[in-house]
N, C-alpha and C positions, 0 to 999 in steps of 0.2 A: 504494500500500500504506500509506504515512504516513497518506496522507488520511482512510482508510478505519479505521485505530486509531486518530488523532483524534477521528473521529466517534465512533466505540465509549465513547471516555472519557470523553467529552463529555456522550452520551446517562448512560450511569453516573452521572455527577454531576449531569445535573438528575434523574435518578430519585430518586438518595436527597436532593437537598436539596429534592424536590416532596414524597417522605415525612416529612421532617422537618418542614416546614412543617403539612403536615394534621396530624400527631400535636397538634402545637404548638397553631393553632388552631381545631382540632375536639374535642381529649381533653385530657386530662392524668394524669398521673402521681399516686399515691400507694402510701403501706404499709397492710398490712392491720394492724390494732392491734388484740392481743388473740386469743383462742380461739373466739370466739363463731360465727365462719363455716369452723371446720371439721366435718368431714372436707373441704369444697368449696375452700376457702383458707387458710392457715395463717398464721398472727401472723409479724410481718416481711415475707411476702409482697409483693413489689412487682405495682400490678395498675394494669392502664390505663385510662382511662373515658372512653366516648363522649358527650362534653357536647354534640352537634348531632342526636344520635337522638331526644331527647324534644321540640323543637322544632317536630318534624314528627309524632308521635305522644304518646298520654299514655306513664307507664308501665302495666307489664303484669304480673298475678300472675302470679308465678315470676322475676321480673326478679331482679338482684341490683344494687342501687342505692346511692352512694355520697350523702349528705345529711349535714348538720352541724344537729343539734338546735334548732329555735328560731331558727335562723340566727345562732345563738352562733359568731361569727367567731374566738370565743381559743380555740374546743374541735376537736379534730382530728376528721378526716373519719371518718364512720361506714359500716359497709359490711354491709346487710341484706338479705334476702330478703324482696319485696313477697306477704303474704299473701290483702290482702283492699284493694279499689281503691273511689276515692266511692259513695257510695250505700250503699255493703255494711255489713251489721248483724253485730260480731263479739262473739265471745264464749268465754272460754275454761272449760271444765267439767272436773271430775274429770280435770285434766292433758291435754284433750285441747282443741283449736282446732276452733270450730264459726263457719264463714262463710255465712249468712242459715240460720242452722237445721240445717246440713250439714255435720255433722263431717269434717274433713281425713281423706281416704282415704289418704295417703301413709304407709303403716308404715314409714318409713324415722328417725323422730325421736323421739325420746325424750317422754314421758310428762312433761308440763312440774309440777314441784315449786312453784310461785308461778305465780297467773294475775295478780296484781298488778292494777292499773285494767280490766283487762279480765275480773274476777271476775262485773263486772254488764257487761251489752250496751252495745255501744259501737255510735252509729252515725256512720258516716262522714259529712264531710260533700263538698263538693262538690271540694274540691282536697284533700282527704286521703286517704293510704294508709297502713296497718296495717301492718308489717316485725316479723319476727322475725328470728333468728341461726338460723340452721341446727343450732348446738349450743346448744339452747334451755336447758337449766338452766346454762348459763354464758352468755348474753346479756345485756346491757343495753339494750333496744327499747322497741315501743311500749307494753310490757305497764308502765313505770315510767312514774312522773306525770311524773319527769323531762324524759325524752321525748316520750312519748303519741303518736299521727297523727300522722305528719310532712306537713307541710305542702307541695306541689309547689314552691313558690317557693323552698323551703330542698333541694329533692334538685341535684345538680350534675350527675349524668347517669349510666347503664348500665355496670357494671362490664361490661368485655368479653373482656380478652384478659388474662391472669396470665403473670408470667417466671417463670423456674423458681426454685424453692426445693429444699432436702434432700429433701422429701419428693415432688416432681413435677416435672418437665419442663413449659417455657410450652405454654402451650393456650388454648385459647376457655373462657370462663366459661361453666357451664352451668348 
């Protein structure tokens, strides 16, 4: 019977120090900064991100992707929603997002008040993708010179999994 709850404890403890370890070196941790990705994440929000998913795939419109500007290392992590992926010709018109000529079907976003650099056609080029904020007239994305295409070598991987905040219980980022 000892033997038998030793094992059990045992097994326990390499489970979660096998978890700890992948989290460690496959993801990592950060806070959502800012209003820009709700209603999907909220400012403060702690969210976790898969840095071995893009390794093995590009990213993907509709991803939500953590990236730091420029690869400006003193500026805190950024957290976007990928619009439009290499190749793609974007363009933002009378408030609304048009990716190769085809304006965004999703009525779920606000009517954008500044198209910023994206006023004239932008085309991607070969490692670059187009991100917005979910809560587009409170964003800072690609639409600022600031920013612009973010470049793959600056995204650090897939937002995936969010802990709960006030407003939601942890879940999968969607």
């Amino acid at each position: 019977m000892l033997k038998e709850i030793l094992g059990m404890v045992f097994a326990g403890f390499a489970a979660v120090l096998l978890a700890v370890v992948l989290v460690f070196s496959v993801g990592m941790r950060t806070n959502v900064v800012g209003v820009s990705m709700e209603p999907t994440l909220y400012s403060g929000q702690k969210i976790l991100i898969n840095r071995f998913l893009y390794t093995l795939s590009p990213p993907e419109r509709g991803d939500i992707i953590v990236f730091k500007p420029g690869g400006n290392q003193n500026s805190h992590y950024y957290v976007k929603r990928v619009v439009a992926v290499p190749g793609e010709r974007v363009q933002i018109l009378e408030g609304r997002l048009y990716v190769d000529g085809i304006p965004e079907e999703d009525g779920s976003y606000d009517k954008m008040e500044e198209a910023g650099i994206a006023e004239h056609e932008i085309l991607l080029g070969s490692n670059e993708y187009f991100v917005l904020g979910d809560n587009r007239n409170s964003s800072e994305d690609s639409r600022s010179a600031s920013i612009g295409p973010v470049s793959r070598e600056n995204i650090y991987g897939k937002a995936w999994f969010h802990l709960s905040s006030t407003e939601t219980g942890p879940g999968l980022i969607q």
